[in-house]
Phi, psi and omega in degrees: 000145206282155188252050117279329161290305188294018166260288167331269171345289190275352148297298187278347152326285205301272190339313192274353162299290168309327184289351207257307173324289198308341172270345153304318182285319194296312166327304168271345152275030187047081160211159166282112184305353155313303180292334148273353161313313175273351176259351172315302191286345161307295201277002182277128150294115157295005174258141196238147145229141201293171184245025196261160202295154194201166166278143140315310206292335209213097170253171209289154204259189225211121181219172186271143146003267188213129202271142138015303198282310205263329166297303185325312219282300173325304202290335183274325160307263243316293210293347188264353179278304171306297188313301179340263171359270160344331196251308185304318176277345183281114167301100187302313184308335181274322201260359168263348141350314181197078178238006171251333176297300219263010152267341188270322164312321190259336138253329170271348186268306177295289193273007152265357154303299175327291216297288177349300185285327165289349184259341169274299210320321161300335183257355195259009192276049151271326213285139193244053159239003166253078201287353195241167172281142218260145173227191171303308217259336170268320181275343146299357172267308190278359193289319170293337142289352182266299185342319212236150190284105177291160232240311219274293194317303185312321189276346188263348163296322203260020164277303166342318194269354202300349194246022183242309189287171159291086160048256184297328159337298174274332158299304176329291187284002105327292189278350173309298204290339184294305180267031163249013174277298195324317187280332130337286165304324185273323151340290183280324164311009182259293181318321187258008173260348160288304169311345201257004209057049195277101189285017169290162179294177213266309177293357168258333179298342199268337156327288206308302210293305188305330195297320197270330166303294183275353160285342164291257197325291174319315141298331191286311191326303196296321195304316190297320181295288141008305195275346192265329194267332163286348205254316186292332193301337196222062162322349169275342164285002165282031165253140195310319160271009131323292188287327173303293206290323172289307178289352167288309181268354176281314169316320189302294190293330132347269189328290184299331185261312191280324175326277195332284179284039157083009172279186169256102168299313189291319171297353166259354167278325179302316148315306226248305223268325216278315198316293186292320189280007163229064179254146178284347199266338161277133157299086196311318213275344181272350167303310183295321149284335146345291189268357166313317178283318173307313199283311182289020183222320182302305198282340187264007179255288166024289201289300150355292183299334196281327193298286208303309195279018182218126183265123176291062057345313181295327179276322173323314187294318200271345194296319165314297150347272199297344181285315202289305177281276223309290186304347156314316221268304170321310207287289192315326182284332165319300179268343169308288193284340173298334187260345195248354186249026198270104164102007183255028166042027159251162175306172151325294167300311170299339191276334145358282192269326150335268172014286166286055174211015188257121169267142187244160185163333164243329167310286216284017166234346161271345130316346201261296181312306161335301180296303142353287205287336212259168163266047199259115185291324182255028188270334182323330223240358191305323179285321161312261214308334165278337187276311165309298167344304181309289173004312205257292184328276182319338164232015151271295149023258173336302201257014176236347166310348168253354160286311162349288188286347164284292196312272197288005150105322202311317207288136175296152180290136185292136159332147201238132207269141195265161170285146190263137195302140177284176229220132191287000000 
């Protein structure tokens, strides 16, 4: 074995140990673990030395980790692994109650956060938390990095709350988080083919992003329906580690043929997971455990990669900044969710605590890396700059959403543990 894969191998072998503790201690401290994740992968030096024989004259050479080039590719399976995952758990029966507030959240609302965040970034470049120069194409990439919510961070803050909060409270804010990454993703791919000088006209880009939206929905549906009909076809592949290995590669090839035919592959693993995980005739519980491990290995490398490839200097530098967008992010979701959820038959307080609850975290940092990775001159500083937001999110967040949801009446009272009969 090459002694640089065997380095590689037994650094994230190492990492991804510590990382799984660490996401356990988060867990009973009530934080999401993705936030001790990234800074694990924060405080690891990513410069290596290969150890191979050298000169004085030649000294041994000093390479990154985990290269730019080699984060894009990770991040991006991690996300067709999460969507999947997202999709295989969303209970459709549950979730049509309220599939017309959280489609209207998750498209029209993630793309008027975008427009929204890109027209102050624009009107604010005077502003001396904007040291650097702002154009159309860069304050539209963050605003589209930003738009949209995670589904893992937002269910692992509100798991204290799942038997407290209201129902319909939590499907929303569920299904929010679920179907708004694709408009995202397809967003900042807009942004950065502007950025990249793409002289086609504005009616052919917006062609391409519908091209990619609906070849997404389309493909992922027949691929799921297809991959549903193979899977029913061959009762001997229900035993769970069967079904893991066939629903994986059925996934690979859904995700890899619609890119290839110009689609959006994450909106189509997300789709194919919605199909297949609510067939009444497939064992839902043994799919969700098949992929539990796969999805939970994606997010925690996800997070890992984000870590690794961003010099916590840069982020020390960008905290003005990121302090600057996130309460942006607050405000603009503010009037978002009060204006799309208005006459959708939730309360004050609930639409309230809607409000707080959009935590951002594995899109804006594979988007962030994406850019990164491109010859875009602002794309270098894009992975700083998403992580701190996640940061500033997870941990203000993180510790005031369950005093929130009590404070505004939502949370139920905790069960009062019965007494235990004395003892003769």
């Amino acid at each position: 074995m090459d002694a640089t894969l065997a380095l590689f191998l037994a650094t994230f072998g190492a990492l991804l140990v510590v990382a799984v503790f660490l996401d356990d201690i988060a867990a009973r401290i009530r934080l999401p673990g993705i936030l001790m994740v990234l800074v694990l992968g924060l405080l690891v030096d990513n410069r290596v030395d290969l150890a191979v024989p050298h000169t004085a004259a030649e000294p041994s050479p000093v390479e990154p980790l985990l290269t730019l080039a080699h984060a894009q590719e990770i991040t991006q399976v991690a996300l067709v692994l999460v969507l999947f995952f997202g999709g295989l758990t969303t209970n459709w029966r549950q979730m049509r109650s309220v599939l017309r507030p959280a489609s209207r959240l998750a498209t029209a609302g993630a793309l008027l956060t975008a427009l929204l965040i890109t027209v102050v970034i624009l009107a604010a470049m005077e502003s001396p938390l904007l040291s650097r120069p702002v154009n159309l194409p860069l304050a539209l990439f963050v605003g589209a990095m930003l738009c949209s919510t995670d589904a893992s961070a937002v269910l692992a803050l509100l798991r204290p709350l799942t038997d407290r909060l209201p129902k319909r409270l939590l499907d929303l804010i569920e299904a929010e988080s679920a179907f708004n990454d694709p408009m995202a993703v397809v967003l900042a791919g807009l942004a950065l083919a502007l950025a990249g000088g793409d002289s086609a006209e504005p009616a052919v880009l917006v062609a391409a992003v519908l091209r990619q939206f609906l070849l997404g929905i389309l493909l992922g549906f027949l691929g799921g329906t297809l991959a549903h009909q193979l899977l029913l076809s061959r009762p001997s592949i229900s035993d769970s580690s069967l079904l893991a290995v066939v629903s994986l590669a059925l996934l690979m090839l859904i995700a890899g043929g619609t890119e290839a035919l110009g689609g959006s592959g994450l909106l189509a693993a997300y789709i194919a997971g919605l199909v297949i995980g609510n067939s009444s005739r497939l064992d839902r519980g043994v799919l969700e455990e098949a992929h539990a491990g796969f999805a939970k290995m994606a997010e925690l490398l996800l997070f890992l990669c984000m870590g690794l490839v961003v010099a916590p200097p840069d982020v020390v530098r960008l905290l003005p900044m990121g302090l600057g967008l996130f309460v942006l992010l607050l405000l603009v979701r503010l009037v978002m969710v009060h204006g799309l959820l208005m006459g959708a038959g939730f309360s004050v307080p609930e639409r309230h605590f809607a409000c707080c609850v959009g935590l951002r975290g594995a899109v804006p940092i594979a988007v962030a890396i994406q850019a990164a990775d491109s010859s875009i001159p602002w794309g270098a500083w894009m992975p700083a700059l998403a992580l701190t937001v996640v940061l500033f999110g997870l941990l203000i967040q993180g510790f005031t959403l369950v005093p929130l949801a009590e404070w505004l009446g939502l949370a139920a009272p905790l069960p009062q543990p019965r007494p235990e009969p004395p003892h003769p």
